[in-house]
C-alpha positions in Angstrom: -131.8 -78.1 47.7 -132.6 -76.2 44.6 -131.2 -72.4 44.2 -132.0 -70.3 41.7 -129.7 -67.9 39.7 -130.2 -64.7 37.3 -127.4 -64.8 34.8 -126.8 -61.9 32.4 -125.0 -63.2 29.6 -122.7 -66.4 29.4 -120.0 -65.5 31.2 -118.8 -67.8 34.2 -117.0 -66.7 37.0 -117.0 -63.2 39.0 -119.5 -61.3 37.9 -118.0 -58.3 35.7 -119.8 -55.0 37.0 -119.2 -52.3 34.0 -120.7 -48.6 34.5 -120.8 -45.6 31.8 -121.7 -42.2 33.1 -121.8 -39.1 31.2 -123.1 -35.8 31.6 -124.9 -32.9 29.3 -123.4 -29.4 30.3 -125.8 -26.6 30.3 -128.6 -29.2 28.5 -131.7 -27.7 30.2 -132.0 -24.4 28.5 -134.7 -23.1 31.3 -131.5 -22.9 34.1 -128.6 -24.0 32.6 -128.1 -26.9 34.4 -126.7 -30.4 33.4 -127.9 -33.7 32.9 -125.9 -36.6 34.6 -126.8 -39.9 33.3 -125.2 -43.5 34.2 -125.8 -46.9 33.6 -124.3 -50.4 35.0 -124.2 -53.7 33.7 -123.2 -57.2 35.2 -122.3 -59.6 32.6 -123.7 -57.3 30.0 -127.2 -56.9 31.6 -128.2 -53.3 32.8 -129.3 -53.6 36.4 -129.4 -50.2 37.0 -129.7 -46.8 35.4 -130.1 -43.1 36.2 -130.4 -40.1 34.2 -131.3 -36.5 36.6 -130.9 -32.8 36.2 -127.7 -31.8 38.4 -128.5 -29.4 42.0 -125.8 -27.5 41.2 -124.5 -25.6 37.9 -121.5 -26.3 36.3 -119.2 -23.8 35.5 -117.5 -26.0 32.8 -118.2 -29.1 31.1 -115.2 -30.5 33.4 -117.7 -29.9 36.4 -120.1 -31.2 34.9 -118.6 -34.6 34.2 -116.6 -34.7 37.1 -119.9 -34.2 39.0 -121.2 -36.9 36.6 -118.1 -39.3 37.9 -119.0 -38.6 41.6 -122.1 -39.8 41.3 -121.5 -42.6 39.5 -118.6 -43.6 42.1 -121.0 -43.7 44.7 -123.7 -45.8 42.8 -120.5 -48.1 42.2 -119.3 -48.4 45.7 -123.0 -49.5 46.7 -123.3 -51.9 43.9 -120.5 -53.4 44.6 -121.5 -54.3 48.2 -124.7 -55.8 46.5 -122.8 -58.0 44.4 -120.2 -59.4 46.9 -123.0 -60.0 48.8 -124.7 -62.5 46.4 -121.7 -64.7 46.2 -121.6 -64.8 50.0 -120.5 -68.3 49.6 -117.3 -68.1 47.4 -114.5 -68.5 49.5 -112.8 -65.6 47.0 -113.9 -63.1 45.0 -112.9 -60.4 43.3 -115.1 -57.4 42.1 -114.0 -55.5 39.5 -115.7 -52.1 38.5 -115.0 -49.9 35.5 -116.5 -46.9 35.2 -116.0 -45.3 31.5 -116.7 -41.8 30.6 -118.3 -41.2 27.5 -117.6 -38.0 25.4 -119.9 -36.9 22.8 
């Protein structure tokens, strides 16, 4: 039986799932909201991205990321169901997620 297989990089083994998030405080000037933008990678390929205005305004920029980090936490916890689920078959496995916060 032939499978087929979408590899991101050349890494072999558990895939590596890496997400940045990072958020703009106050960046839409209309109503002083913030932006919260992520991305995630397996094996150095983005499979998934988001960038939105946030419902709520931030009283700080350290609402504003940690709203940011919540966000991306739960975009991790559902991607990392996805991915255990591809290797179904693996007798073990191990999925590790990074999220890092980028200040600029």
């Amino acid at each position: 039986m032939w499978g087929h297989d979408i590899v991101f990089g050349n890494q072999q083994g558990d895939p590596l799932v890496i997400g940045y998030v990072d958020s703009d405080y106050a960046g839409d000037l209309d109503n002083r909201r913030s932006t919260t933008g992520y991305v995630f990678t397996i094996n150095g390929g983005s499979v998934c991205w988001k960038s939105i205005i946030q419902s709520i305004i931030a009283l700080s920029t350290t609402e504003a990321e940690y709203m940011a980090i919540v966000e991306a936490a739960i975009e991790a916890l559902w991607l990392t169901g996805l991915v255990m689920n591809w290797v179904i078959n693996k007798v073990e496995f191990s999925c590790i997620v990074t999220i890092r916060v980028l200040f600029i």
